[in-house]
C-alpha positions as CSV (number, residue, x, y, z in Angstrom):
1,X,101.1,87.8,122.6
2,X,98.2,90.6,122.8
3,X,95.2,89.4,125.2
4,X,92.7,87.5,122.8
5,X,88.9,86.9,123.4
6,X,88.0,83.4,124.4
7,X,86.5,82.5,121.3
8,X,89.7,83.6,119.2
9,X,92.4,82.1,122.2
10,X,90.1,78.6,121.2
11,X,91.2,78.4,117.9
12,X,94.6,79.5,118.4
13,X,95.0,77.0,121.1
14,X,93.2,74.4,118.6
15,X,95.7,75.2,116.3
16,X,98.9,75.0,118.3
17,X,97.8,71.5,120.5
18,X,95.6,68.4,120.6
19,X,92.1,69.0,120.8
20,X,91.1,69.0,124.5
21,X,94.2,69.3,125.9
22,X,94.0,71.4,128.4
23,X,97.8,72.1,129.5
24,X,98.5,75.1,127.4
25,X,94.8,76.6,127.8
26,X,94.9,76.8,131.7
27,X,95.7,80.6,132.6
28,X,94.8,82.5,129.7
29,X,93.7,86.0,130.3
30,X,90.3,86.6,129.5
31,X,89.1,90.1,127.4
32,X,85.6,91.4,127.6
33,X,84.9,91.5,124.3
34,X,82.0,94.5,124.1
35,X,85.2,96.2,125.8
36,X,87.6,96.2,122.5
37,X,84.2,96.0,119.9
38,X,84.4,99.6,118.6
39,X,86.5,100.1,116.1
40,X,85.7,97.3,113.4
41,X,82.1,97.6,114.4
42,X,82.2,101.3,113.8
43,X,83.7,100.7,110.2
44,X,81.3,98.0,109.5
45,X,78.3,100.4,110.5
46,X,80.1,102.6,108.0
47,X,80.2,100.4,105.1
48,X,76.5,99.1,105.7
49,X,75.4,103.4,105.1
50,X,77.6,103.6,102.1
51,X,76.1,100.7,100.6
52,X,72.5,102.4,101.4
53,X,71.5,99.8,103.9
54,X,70.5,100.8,107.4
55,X,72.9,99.2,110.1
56,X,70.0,100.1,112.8
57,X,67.0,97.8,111.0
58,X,65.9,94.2,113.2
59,X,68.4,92.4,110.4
60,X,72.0,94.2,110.5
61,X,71.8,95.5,114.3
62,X,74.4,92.4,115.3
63,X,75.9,92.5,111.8
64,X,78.8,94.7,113.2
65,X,79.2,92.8,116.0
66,X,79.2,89.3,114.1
67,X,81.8,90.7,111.5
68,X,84.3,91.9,114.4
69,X,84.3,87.8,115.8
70,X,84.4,86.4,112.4
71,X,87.4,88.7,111.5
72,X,88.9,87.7,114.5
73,X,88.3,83.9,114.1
74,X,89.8,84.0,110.4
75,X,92.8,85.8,111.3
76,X,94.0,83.5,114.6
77,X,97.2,82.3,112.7
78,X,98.1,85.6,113.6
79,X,98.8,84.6,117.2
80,X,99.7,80.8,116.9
81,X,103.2,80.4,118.6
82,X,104.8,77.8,116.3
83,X,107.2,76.9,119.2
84,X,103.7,75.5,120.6
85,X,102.6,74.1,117.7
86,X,105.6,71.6,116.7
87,X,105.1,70.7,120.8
88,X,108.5,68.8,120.4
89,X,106.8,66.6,117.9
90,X,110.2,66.1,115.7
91,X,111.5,62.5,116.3
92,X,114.3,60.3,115.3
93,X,113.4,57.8,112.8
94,X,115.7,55.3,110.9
95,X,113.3,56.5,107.9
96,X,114.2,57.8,104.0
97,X,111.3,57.6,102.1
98,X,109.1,60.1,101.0
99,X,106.3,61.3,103.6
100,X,103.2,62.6,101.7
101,X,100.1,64.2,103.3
102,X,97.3,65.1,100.9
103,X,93.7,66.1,101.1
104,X,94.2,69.0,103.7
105,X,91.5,71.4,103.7
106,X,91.8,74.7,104.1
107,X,89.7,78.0,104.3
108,X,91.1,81.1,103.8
109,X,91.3,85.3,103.1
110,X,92.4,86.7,100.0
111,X,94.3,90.2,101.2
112,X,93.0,92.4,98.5
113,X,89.3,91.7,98.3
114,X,88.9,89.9,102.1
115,X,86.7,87.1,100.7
116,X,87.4,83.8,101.3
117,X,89.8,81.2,98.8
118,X,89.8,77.7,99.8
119,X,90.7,74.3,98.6
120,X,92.9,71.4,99.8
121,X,97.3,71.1,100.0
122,X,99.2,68.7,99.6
123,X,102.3,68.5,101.7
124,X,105.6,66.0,101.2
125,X,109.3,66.1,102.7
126,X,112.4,63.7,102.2
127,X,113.4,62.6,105.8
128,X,116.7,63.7,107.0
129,X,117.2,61.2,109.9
130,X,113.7,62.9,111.7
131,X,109.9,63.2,110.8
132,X,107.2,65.6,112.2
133,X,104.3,64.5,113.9
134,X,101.3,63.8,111.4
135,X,98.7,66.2,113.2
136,X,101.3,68.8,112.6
137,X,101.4,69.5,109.2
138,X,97.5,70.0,108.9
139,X,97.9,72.3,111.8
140,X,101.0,74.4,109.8
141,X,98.7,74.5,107.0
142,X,96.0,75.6,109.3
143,X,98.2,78.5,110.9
144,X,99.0,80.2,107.5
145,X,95.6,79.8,106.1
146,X,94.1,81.8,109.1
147,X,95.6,84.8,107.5
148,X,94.9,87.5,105.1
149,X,97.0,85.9,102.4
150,X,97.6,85.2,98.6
151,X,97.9,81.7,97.6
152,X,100.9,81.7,96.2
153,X,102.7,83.4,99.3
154,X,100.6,80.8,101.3
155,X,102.4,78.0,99.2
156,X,105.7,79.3,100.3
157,X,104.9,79.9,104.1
158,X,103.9,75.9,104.5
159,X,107.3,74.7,102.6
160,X,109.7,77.2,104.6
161,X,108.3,76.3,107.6
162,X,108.4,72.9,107.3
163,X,112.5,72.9,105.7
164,X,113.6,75.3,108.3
165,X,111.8,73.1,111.4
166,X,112.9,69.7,110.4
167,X,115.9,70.1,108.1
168,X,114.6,67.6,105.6
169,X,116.1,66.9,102.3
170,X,113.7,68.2,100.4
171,X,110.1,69.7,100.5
172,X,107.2,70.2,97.9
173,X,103.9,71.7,98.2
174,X,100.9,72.3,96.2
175,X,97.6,74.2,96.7
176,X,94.3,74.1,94.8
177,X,91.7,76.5,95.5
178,X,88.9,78.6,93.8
179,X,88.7,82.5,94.8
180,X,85.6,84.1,95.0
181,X,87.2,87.0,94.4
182,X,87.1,85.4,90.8
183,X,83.5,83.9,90.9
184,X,82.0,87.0,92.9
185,X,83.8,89.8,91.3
186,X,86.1,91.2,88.5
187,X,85.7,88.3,85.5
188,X,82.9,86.2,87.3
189,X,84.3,83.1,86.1
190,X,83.4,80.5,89.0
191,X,84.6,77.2,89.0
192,X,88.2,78.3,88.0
193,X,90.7,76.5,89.9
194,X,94.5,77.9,90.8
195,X,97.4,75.8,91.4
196,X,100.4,76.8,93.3
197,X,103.8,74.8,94.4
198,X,106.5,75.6,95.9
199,X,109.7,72.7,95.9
200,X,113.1,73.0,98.1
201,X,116.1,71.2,98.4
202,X,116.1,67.8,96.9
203,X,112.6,68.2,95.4
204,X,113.7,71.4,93.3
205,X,117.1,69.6,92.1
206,X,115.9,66.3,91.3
207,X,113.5,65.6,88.6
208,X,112.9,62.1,89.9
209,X,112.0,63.5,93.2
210,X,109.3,66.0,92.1
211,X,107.9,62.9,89.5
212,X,107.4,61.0,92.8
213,X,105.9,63.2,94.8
214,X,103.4,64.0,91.9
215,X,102.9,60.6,91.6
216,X,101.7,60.4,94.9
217,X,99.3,63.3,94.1
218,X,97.7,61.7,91.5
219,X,97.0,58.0,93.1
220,X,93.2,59.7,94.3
221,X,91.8,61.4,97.7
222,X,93.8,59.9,100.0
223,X,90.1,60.1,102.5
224,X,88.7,56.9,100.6
């Protein structure tokens, strides 16, 4: 894993443990940021001049600077070790019913335009004899996100993951999110919301399966 400023190795470690857990943090080579700053800061610079601004006025002097961390901070799934994540959090449970988490929210880069999509997944597996931890599957859906990514690709990533970790019977995802690539840019339609899924194993064979798991879907925000 390439050495990581502090602020970045947060999130990543965030991402891959408990909050405050300490254990995996401990020992973590430090970067001097300034040290690594040029070449994002340099292009930056670059794009406020082509765009007629002046990178050197009281306003944009720390612009470069503040896109290099935020660039850095929305790309940290990069670096999450998945070994780390799942933390041995697959466990043995007399349990065949469907497991549904809904509501996750997530914030994200599309990879052509680098400007943000966001929204909330919806995650669900058929047991196979073992379940993963709950805190788990927010935090797969948080590695992937922190990404330059396309939804739909997205989608996949979270439902591969999840079928190859735990060997379930069946897995189904789906993503809605608005793009502000599509509010901001090309048709300027804001408001317009995309829907992706992605279903494996039992959940793309079985009709009554995927019913069920939209069922689930539909019963409200699973925060009230």
């Amino acid at each position: 894993m390439p050495i990581l400023p502090d602020h970045v190795r947060s999130i990543v470690t965030e991402i891959e443990t408990d909050i405050g857990d300490p254990t995996l943090a401990d020992g973590e080579p430090r970067v001097d940021w300034a040290a690594d700053s040029d070449p994002i800061e340099r292009a930056v610079r670059d794009i406020l001049t082509e765009v007629g601004e002046d990178p050197d006025r009281a306003g944009l002097r720390r612009t470069p600077e503040r896109i290099h961390r935020m660039y850095h901070e929305l790309t940290a799934g990069y670096h999450v070790d998945p070994e780390r994540l799942v933390n041995g959090a697959v466990f043995a449970v007399d349990y065949s019913e469907m497991v549904v988490v809904k509501g996750i929210e997530f914030y994200s880069l599309c990879e052509h335009h680098l400007l943000p999509f966001f929204g909330t997944a919806a995650v669900g597996y058929l047991p196979r004899d073992r379940v993963i931890g709950l805190s788990k599957i927010p935090r797969i859906v948080e590695m992937y996100a922190r990404r330059l990514q396309v939804q739909e690709r997205l989608t996949q990533e979270i439902a591969d993951f999840l079928m190859a970790r735990i060997d379930p019977l069946g897995v189904g995802v789906v993503i809605e999110a608005q793009h502000l690539c599509t509010a901001m840019r090309g048709v300027r339609k804001g408001g317009t919301t995309m829907v992706t899924s992605a279903v494996l194993g039992q959940f793309r064979r079985s009709q009554r399966s995927r019913d069920e798991f939209l069922a689930h879907l539909e019963r409200g925000d699973n925060r009230r």
